[in-house]
N, C-alpha and C positions, 0 to 999 in steps of 0.2 A: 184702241186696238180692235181690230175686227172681227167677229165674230169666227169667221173662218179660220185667222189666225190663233185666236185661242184655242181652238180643237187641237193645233197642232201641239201646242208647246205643252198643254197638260198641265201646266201651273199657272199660266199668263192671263192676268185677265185685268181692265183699266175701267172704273166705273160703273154705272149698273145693267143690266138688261138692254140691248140695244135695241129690242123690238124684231118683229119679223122678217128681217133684211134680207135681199137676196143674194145668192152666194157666186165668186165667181166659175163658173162650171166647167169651164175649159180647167182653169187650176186645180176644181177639183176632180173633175177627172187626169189630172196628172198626178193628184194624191196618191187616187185611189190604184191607177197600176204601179206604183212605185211600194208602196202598201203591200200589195197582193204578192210581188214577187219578194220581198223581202223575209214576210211571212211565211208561205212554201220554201225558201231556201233556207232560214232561220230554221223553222221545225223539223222538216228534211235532215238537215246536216246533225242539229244538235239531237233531235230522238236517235239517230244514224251511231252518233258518237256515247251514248250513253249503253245502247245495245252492245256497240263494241267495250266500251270498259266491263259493262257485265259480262261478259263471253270469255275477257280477261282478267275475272275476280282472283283467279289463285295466282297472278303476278301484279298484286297489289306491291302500292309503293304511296309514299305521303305527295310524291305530288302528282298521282293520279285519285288520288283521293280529292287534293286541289282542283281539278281539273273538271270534276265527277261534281262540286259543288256549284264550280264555277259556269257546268251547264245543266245546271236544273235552276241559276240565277237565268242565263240566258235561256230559258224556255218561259219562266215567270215573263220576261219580257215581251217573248213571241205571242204568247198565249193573253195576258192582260194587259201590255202596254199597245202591240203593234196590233192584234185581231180585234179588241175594241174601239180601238182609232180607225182601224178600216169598216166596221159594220155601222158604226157612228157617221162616215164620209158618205156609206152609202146612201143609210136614211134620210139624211142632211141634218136631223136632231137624233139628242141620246133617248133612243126606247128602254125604256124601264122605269120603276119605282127609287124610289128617294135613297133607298139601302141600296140599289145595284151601282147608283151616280157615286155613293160617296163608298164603295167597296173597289169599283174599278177606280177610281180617282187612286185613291191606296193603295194598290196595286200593282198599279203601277209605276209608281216611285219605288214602291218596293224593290219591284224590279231594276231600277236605275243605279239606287243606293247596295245592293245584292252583289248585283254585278262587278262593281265599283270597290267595294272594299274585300272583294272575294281576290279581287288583282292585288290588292294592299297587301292583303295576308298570305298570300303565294310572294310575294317580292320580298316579304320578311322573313316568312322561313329560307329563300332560297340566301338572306343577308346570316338568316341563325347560324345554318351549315357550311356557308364560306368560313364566314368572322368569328363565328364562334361552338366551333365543333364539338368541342368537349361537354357543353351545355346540351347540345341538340342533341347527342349521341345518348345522353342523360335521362333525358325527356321521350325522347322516340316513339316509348313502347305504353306512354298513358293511353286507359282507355279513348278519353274522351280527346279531342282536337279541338282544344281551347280557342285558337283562333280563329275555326272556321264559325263555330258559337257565338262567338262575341262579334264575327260579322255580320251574321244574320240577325244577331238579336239587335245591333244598331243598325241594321235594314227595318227591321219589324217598326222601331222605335221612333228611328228619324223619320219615316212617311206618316204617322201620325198629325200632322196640319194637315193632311188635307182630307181627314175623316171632317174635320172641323170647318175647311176653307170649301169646300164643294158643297153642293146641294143641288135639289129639283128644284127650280124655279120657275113661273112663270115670265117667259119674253116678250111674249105678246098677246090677247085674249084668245086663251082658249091655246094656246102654246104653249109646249114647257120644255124647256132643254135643263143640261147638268154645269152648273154655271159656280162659279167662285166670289167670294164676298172678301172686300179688302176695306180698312181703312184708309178712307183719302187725306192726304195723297199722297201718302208716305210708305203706305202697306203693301201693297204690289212691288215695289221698288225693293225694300226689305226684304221681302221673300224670296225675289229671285235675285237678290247679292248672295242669301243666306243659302239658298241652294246650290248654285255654283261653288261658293265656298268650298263645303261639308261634302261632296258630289264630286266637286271636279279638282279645284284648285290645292287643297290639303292634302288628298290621296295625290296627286303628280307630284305635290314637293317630296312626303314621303316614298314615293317609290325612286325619285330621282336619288335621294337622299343616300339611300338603301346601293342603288346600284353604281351610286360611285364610291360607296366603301368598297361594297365586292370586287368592283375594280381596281381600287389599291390595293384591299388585300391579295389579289391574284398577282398582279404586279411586284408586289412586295415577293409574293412566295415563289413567283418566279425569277426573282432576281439574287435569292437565296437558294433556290435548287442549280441556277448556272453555278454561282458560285462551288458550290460543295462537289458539283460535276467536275468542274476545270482540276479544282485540287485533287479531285481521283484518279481524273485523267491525267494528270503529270505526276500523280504517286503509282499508274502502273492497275490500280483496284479497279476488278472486273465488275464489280457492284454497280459504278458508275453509268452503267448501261440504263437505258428509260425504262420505267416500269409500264406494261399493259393496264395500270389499275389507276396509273397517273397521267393526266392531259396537261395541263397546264400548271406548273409551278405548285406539284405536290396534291394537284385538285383532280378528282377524277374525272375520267372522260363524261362517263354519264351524268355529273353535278354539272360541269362546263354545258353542256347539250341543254338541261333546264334552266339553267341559267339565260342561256342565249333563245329560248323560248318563251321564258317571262320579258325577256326584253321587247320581244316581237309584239307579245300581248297587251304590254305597256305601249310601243308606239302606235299600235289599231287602235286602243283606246283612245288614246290623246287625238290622231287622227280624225276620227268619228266624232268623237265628242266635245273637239274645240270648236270648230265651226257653230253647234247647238248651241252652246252655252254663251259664244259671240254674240249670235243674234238675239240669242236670248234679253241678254243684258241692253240690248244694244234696242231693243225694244220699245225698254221700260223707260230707258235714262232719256232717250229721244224721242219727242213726241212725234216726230215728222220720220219715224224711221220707215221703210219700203214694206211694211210687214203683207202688204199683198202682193207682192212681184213672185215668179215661177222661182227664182235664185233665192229667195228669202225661204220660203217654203220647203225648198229642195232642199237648203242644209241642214233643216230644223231635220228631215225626216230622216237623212243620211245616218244622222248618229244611233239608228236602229240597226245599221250594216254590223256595227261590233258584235254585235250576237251572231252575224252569219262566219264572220272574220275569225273568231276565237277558236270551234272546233274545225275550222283549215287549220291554223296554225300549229294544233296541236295535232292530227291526223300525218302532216307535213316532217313535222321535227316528230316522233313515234316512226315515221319508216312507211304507215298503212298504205298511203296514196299509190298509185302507181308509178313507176320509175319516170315515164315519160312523164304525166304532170309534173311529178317533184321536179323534175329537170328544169321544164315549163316556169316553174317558179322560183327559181334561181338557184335549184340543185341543191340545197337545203337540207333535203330527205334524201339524196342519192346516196348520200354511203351510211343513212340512220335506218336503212332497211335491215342489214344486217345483222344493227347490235339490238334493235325494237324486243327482244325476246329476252336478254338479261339486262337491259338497260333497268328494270326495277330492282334485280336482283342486284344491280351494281350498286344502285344508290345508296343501298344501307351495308354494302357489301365493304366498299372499299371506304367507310367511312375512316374506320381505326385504323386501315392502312393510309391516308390521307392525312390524317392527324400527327400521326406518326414518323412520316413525310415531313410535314412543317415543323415538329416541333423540333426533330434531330438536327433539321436544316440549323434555326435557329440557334440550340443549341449549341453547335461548331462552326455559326459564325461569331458566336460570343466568347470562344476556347482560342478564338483565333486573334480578335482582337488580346 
């Protein structure tokens, strides 16, 4: 693999030093403004969006807290993964000492594994509050937010190989770039199965997992609130009428709205970051693969968009955007302007009216059998 192409991929790397080779420049200047814009819109948006939840601290909600984690993972990205990959492109070697190669090396996975399992644990609490309200309703008010914790600290934990696998080394006399040491020839291959894995492949099954319980169970709770409706309505009971606090099958509006916000968050991920982990793989396992074509390159760097992707999506579903964008992007946010002001105060609002919702439902469909 190329010298060039290993700058990209951050983990990739096939044999040892390849000496002072020359780079392709046209490519890399296609890096490098692909890089630059990515970066100013990444820190742009997400410092943007971090100002905005501070400005809205006294209508905290857990998954604005979600949200609030999920872009200080995306700014780890901006700031260590995607600014030292562009000042690195420009040099054409990593400038610094042996602790800065093997600090950003770290840091940048950091960021990957951050970002990555920050989506995991927003898709499980948003699975807790469907599937299992009584619990979450329980739980709600600990200090700490175990999940967000136990993401971070398997962030911190899993980018640890490559404090190990990275170093200063000399390329060529009198040359030194930030270069990775693997066992041949089985090492490199191993690592980047092992990353993908843990990274990509395990977090998709769990989230997929996650959201097609919430799926039956909305299913389910709406197939039980028709029911208990019809029977009202042919006994005459004015109750029957929909509640403002209920959206879909006993589920409040505002739970349905995050819900189908994590789902968005879930497909820019996978979007972004399938491509990456393709070629990635597709790298190591294939020794003749195109690792310096402009399309190989491209998608490696793509999957740095998810950091610009995530606070649109959430800015979009919150109501903030302008009517016309939100329109612009498929009207999305056109009628979430309105409720953007008590939609936290819904979330934990109409929780015991939602529970209360399913359980009755259930209850008198089993009185009726």
């Amino acid at each position: 693999m190329s010298r060039f192409s290993h700058n990209i991929t951050n983990i990739s790397f096939e044999g040892g030093p390849p000496g002072d080779q020359p780079r392709d420049e046209l490519l890399a200047q296609i890096e490098i403004t692909l890089l630059t814009v990515i970066f100013i819109s990444a820190g742009i948006l997400n410092v943007g969006l971090l100002l905005l939840l501070w400005k809205r601290r006294q209508q905290v909600s857990r998954m604005r807290v979600f949200v609030f984690h999920l872009c200080i993972a995306d700014l780890v990205v901006t700031f260590f993964q995607v600014c030292p990959q562009l000042v690195w492109d420009i040099t054409d070697r990593f400038v610094g000492p042996d602790i800065v190669c093997r600090a950003v090396k770290y840091l940048q996975v950091v960021g990957m594994f951050a970002s990555t399992y920050m989506i995991v644990v927003m898709t499980v609490d948003r699975y807790q509050a469907i599937c299992n309200p009584m619990v979450k309703f329980q739980r709600r008010r600990a200090r700490w937010n175990v999940p967000i914790c136990v993401a971070w600290c398997v962030s911190l934990v899993g980018a640890l190989p490559q404090v190990f696998i990275f170093s200063r080394v000399e390329v060529a006399p009198g040359v030194f770039d930030c270069w990775a040491h693997f066992v041949q020839p089985w090492g490199l291959r191993a690592y980047v199965t092992w990353t993908t894995l843990v990274i990509f492949v395990l977090p998709v099954l769990t989230v997929v997992a996650c959201q097609a319980r919430i799926c039956r169970t909305v299913q389910i709770n709406f197939h039980l609130k028709t029911l208990r409706t019809v029977n009202r309505s042919a006994a005459g009971d004015a109750s029957a009428l929909p509640s403002r606090a209920s959206g879909v099958g006993g589920v409040s509006k505002a739970r349905v709205k995050t819900v189908k916000m994590t789902v968005v968050i879930v497909l820019a991920y996978v979007v972004c970051w399938a491509p990456f982990f393709t070629v990635q793989l597709w790298s190591v396992w294939d020794s003749e693969a195109p690792t310096e074509t402009a399309v190989f390159t491209i998608l490696m760097l793509l999957a740095s968009l998810n950091s610009c992707a995530n606070p649109c999506i959430f800015l979009l579903f919150s109501g903030t955007l302008p009517p016309r964008l939100a329109a612009l992007c498929g009207g999305v946010g056109g009628g979430a302007h309105s409720d953007a002001k008590d939609s936290a105060v819904q979330e934990d609002a109409t929780m015991v009216s939602s529970m209360y919702i399913s359980f009755k439902s259930l209850s008198e469909a089993t009185q009726a059998r």
